[in-house]
N, C-alpha and C positions, 0 to 999 in steps of 0.2 A: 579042149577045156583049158581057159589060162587060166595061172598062177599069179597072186600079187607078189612078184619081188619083193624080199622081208627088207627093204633099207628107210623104210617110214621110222620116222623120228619117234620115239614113244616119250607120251604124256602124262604127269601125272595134276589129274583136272586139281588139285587140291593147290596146285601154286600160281593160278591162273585167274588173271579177273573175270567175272562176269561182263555180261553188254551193260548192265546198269552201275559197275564199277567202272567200266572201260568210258561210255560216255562222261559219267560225272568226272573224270579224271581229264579225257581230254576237252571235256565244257572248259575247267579250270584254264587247259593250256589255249583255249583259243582266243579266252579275254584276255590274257596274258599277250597275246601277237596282236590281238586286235588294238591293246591299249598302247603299246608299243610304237604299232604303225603312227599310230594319234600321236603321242609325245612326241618320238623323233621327226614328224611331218612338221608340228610346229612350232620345233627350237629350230628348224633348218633358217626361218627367216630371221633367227635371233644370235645366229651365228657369225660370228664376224670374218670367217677365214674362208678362201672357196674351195680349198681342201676337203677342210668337213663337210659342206653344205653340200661337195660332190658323192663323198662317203655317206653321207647320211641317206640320200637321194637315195640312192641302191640296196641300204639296209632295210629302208621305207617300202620300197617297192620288191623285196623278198618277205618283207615282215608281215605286208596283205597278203603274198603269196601264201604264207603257211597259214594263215588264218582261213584263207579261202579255202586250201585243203582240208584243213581240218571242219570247216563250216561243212563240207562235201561230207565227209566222211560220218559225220555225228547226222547228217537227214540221213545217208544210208541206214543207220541203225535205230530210224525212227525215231531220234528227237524232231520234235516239229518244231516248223518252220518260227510260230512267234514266240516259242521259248529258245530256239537259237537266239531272235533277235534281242532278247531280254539277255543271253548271256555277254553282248557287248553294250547293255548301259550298268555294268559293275568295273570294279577296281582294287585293285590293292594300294592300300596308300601312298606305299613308297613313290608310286605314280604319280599322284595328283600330285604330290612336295614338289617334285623334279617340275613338273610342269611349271610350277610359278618360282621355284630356284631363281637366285639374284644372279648369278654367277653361270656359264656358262661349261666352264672346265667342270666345275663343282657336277655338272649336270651330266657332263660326261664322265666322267672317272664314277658316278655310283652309278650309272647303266652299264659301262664295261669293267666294274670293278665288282658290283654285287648285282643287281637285275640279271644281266645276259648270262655270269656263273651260274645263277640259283636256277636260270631256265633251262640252262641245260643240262644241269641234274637233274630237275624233275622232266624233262624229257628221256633221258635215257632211265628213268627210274621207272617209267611209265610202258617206253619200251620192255622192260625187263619182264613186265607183266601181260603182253600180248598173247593168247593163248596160237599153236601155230596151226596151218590149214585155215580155220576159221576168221580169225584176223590179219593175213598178209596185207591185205589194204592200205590198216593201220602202221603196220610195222616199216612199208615201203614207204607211204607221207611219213615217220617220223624220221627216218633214217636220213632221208632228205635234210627234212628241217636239220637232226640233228647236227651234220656238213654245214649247210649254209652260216647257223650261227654259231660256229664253230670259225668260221669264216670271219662270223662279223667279229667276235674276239678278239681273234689276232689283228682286225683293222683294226677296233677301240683302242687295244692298247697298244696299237702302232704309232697311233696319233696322241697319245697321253704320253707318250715316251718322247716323240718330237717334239710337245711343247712345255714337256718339263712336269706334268703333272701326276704329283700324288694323291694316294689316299688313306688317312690316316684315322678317319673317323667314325662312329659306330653307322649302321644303315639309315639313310637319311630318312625312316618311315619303316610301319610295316611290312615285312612280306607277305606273302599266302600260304596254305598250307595244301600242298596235292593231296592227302589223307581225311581231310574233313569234308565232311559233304558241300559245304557251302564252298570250299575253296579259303576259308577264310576273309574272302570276297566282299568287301563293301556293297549293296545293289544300291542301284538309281543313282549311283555318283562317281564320273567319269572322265578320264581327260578328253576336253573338248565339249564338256557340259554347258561351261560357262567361258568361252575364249580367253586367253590373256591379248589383250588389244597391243598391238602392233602396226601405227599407221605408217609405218614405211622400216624395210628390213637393215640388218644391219652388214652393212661390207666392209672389206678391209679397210683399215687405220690408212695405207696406203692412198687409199682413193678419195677425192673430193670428191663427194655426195653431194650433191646442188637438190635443190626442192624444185618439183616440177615446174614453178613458173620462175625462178631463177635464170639470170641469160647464161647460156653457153657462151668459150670465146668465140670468135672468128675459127672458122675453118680454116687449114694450114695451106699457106698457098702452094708449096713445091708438092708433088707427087708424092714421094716417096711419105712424108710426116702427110698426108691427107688421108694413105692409105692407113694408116698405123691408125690413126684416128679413127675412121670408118670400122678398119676390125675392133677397136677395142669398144666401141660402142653397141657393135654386134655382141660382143661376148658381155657386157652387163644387160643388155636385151635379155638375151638367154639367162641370164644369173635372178634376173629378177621373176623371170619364170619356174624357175626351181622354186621361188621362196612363195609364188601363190601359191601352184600345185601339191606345194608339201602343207598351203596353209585348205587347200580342199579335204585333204585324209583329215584333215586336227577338226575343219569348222561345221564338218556337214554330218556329224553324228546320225543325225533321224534315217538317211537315203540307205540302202541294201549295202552290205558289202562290197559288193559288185561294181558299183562307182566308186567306194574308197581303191578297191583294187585297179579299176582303168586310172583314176586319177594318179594311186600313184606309180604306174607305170610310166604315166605323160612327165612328173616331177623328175625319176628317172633318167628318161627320154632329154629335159631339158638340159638334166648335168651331164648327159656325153656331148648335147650340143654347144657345151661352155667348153672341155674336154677338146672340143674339136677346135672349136676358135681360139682356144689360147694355141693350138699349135699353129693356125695359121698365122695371129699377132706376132708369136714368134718367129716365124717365116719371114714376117716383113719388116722384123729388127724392130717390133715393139716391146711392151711389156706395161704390166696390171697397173694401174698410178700414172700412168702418163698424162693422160688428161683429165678432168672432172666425168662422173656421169650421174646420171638421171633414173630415178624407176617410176615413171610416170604411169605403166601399165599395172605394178603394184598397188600405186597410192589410188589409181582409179578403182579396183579391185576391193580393198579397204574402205574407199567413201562410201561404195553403194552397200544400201542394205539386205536386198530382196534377194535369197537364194539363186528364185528363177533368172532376176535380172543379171545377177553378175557370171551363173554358167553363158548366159546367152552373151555377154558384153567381151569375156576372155575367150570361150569356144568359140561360138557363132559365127561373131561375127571377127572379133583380132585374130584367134587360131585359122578358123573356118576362110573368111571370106576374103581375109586380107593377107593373112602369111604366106597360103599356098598362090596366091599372085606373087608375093616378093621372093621367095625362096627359089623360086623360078628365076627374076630378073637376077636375082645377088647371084646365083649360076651360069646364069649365060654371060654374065657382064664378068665372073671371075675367068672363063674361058676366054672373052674379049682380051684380056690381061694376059692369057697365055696362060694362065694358073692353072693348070686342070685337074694337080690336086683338089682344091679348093673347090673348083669346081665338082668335085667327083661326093666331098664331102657334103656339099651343098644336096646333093640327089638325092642322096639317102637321108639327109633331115627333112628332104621333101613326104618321103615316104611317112615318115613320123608325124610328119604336122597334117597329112590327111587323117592318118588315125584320131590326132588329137580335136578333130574339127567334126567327125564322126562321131567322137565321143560328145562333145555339144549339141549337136540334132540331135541324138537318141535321148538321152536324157534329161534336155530342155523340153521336150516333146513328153517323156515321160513324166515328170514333174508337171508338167501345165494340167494331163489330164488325171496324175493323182487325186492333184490340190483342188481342182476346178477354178483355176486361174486362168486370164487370156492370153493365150499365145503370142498373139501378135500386136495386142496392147502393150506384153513386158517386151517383145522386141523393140517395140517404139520407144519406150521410156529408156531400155538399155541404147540405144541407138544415139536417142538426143541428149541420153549423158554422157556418153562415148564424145559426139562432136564440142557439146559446150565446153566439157573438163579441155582437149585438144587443142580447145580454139586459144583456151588460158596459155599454153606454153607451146604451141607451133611459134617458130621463130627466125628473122630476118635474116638473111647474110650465111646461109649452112650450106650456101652451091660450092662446089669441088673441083679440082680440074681432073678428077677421075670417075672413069667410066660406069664403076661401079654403085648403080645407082641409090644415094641415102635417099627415103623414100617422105621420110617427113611429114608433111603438110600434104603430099601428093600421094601416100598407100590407098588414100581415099578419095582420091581426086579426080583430073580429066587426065594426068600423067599415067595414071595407073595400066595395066593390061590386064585383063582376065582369064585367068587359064580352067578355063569352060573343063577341060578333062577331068579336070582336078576336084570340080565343083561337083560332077554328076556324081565321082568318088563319093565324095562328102553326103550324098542324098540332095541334094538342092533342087529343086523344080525347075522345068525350063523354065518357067514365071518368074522366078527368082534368079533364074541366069540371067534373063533379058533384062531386068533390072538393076542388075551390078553390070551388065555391060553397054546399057542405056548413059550411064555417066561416065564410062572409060575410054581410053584413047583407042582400043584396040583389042580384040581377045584373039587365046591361043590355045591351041589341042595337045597338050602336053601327058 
């Protein structure tokens, strides 16, 4: 006959929340991360420095993390599912102020000065109430979160301290209250209810920004300054990708969770692919400012209006159909060069950008048969916006005397190669393979 070893924690149930305290408490903290991911998603494109826009990516793409956790943890305890979804169309106002804030320090110094403190007191305060055996679930997701934004802290005021800013002023808006039932929680009004319009992001003061039908100069003729140019156009490629995908978590309220969390993992995903190309820029004795750039895949992004059209226009078909061909070429061609850093770096953004192409088929697909929209009618229309925007700023005179191929006017052309592997990844039909390799020069099994 065993014996229980007497080392059990002893309880007393009298300091302990209920499941119906314990939910409405962590309801509270999930609109709280869920509002979070939303604001900091779309100040990223309203940032001027790629510092932040890098930092922010990351706190974007942990801030869905703990909302998804905690979305997990609240159906285990029987909230259902469309009163979950009703806990992310509320807010506390402090929220929605920051969100149309003039100023952009202003917007950071009250998330890392007052938001991110208050959250994380009422996260460990929530913790402290965990009853134990019955709820370790809880206590394990909070422990986490509570690390992570403890994390984000000490980056807020990393970067409030590098650029000199203080905070001297009362809270810019209310808070919430974790002890009231409602959370003190505004319902039906939310960041990202009503967008703040942004037809093109903002970059550093350094950099001429040209408007997509603006001419570029002449490409550089000696090697050495063609290269620096190529990368540096790579690395606002990717910068302007951070500033959609952060603008997918802020503009697509209505869609599950679930896609706020893949998208902002792809936001993410974009700022270690700016991370990686500035180390190559600086490899080949460039640096951020040197030339003008362009965010043509943003403002295209921004024109269109149709939910369905512009996942299928960014995923589909520029993530999906066309990156995982050139991330291929920008590879082999950075090995041609002898680079094989560069190359090595390129691999693994390949891996990335089938995820991100993946995430376009499932949820263009999922969206068409919500809605009862056509599938392949909104491909057409994303398609033929895609080419006419294109045709506005493809432009004469951008040949190189390096290997490394700028894809231009040709990512969608007869220059192009199609890497078939790559696609089957993705879901693509062999219908749809034979169709993109119907108009290419050549396909590859990569």
């Amino acid at each position: 006959m065993s014996r229980t070893v007497k080392d059990f924690r002893r309880i007393g149930p009298e300091t302990w929340h209920d499941v119906r305290t314990n939910t409405t408490g962590l309801g509270i903290l999930y609109t709280l991360e869920v509002e979070l991911a939303r604001l900091l998603g779309g100040w990223i494109a309203r940032m001027p420095e790629l510092s932040e826009k890098i930092a922010f990516a990351k706190v974007v793409y942990e801030d869905a993390e703990h909302a998804a956790l905690l979305e997990a943890r609240l159906l285990e305890l029987r909230v259902a599912e469309p009163d979950v979804a009703l806990l992310r169309r509320r807010t506390a106002l402090i929220l929605t102020r920051l969100e149309r804030a003039d100023d952009p320090w202003e917007m950071l110094a009250a998330v890392f000065r007052v938001v991110k403190p208050a959250l994380l007191a009422d996260l460990r305060r929530h913790l402290e109430g965990c009853p134990p055996y019955v709820d370790e679930p809880t206590v394990r997701i909070l422990r986490r979160i509570i690390a992570e934004e403890e994390q984000h802290l000490e980056l807020g005021l990393a970067l409030l301290a590098a650029r000199g800013v203080g905070w001297d002023g009362p809270p810019p808006g209310a808070l919430w209250d974790l002890g009231a039932a409602d959370g003190g929680l505004v319902q039906d009004v939310f960041v990202g209810a009503a967008p703040v319009d942004v037809p093109r992001p903002v970059w550093p003061a350094v950099v001429e920004m040209l408007a997509y039908d603006d001419p570029m100069p002449p490409y550089p003729e000696d090697f050495e300054t063609a290269m620096q140019r190529c990368v540096h156009e790579l690395v606002f490629s990717e910068t302007e990708a951070i500033d959609i995908f952060g603008r997918y978590v802020y503009e697509f309220p209505d869609l599950p969770w679930q896609f706020s969390l893949e998208a902002a993992r792809i936001c993410w995903d974009e700022a270690r692919h700016v991370e990686l190309l500035l180390n190559v820029l600086d490899r080949w004795g460039g640096h951020v400012g040197q030339f003008p750039a362009k965010a043509p895949g943003y403002e295209e992004f921004a024109r269109e209006a149709g939910t369905l059209e512009r996942i299928i226009m960014i995923n589909v078909i520029a993530e999906g159909e066309v990156s995982t061909d050139t991330q291929t070429q920008h590879r082999d061609a950075f090995r041609e060069l002898g680079d094989e850093f560069s190359a090595l770096l390129k691999d693994y953004e390949m891996a990335d950008e089938v995820f991100h192409g993946q995430f376009g088929v499932k949820w263009s697909r999922w969206l068409a048969a919500q809605t009862g929209q056509d599938y392949e009618a909104a491909y057409a229309h994303a398609m033929a916006s895609l080419q006419e925007f294109k045709a506005q700023h493809d432009e004469e005179g951008v040949a190189s005397p390096i290997p490394l191929v700028r894809l231009g006017a040709e990512e969608m052309g007869s220059g192009r190669v199609v890497n078939v592997g790559a696609k089957r990844l993705l879901g693509f039909t062999d219908e749809e393979i034979k169709r993109l390799a119907a108009t290419a020069s050549g396909t590859v099994e990569d």
